[in-house]
C-alpha positions in Angstrom: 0.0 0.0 0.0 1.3 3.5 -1.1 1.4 6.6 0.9 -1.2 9.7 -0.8 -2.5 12.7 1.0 -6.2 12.2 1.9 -7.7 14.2 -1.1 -6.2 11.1 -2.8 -8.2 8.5 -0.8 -11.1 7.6 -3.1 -13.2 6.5 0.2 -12.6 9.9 1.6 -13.8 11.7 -1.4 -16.8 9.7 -1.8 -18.1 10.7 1.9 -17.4 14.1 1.5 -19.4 14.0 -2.0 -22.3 12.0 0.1 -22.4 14.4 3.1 -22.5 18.1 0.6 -25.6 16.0 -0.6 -27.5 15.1 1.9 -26.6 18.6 3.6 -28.0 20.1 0.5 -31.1 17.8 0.7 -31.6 18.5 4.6 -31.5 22.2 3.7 -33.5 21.7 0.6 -36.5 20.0 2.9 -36.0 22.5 5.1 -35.8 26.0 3.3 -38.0 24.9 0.3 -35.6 25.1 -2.1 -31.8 25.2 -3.0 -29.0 25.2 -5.8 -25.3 25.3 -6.3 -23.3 25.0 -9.0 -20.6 22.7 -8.9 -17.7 23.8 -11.8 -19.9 23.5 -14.9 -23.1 21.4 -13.2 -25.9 22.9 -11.6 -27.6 20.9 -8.4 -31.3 21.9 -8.2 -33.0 21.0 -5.5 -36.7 21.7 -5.0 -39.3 20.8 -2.3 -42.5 19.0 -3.6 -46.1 18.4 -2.6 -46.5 15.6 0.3 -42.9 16.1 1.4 -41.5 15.3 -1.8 -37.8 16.7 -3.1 -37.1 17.0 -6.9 -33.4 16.8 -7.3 -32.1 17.5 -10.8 -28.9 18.0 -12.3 -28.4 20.4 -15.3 -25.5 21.8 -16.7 -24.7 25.6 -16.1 -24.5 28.2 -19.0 
């Protein structure tokens, strides 16, 4: 096993990528709405009827 910094470890990256997520959902369901653009995606995330959340990826002009 080599030695790499931890922006390196694929495991690491992966939870950091879940937790943004479900921070952005948990704000999302809690504000009503949210989006951030992430380099040239858009995350859209939009609170729906009967506690619902429409997530949708798009890219950014």
């Amino acid at each position: 096993m080599t030695k790499g910094t931890l922006l390196r470890n694929n495991r690491l990256l992966g939870a950091l990528a879940l937790t943004v997520l479900v921070a952005a959902l948990t704000v999302a369901h809690l504000q009503g709405g949210l989006s951030m653009k992430l380099g040239e995606m858009m995350l859209s995330v939009q609170s729906q009827h009967e506690d619902g959340l429409v997530v949708s990826f798009v890219r950014a002009p």
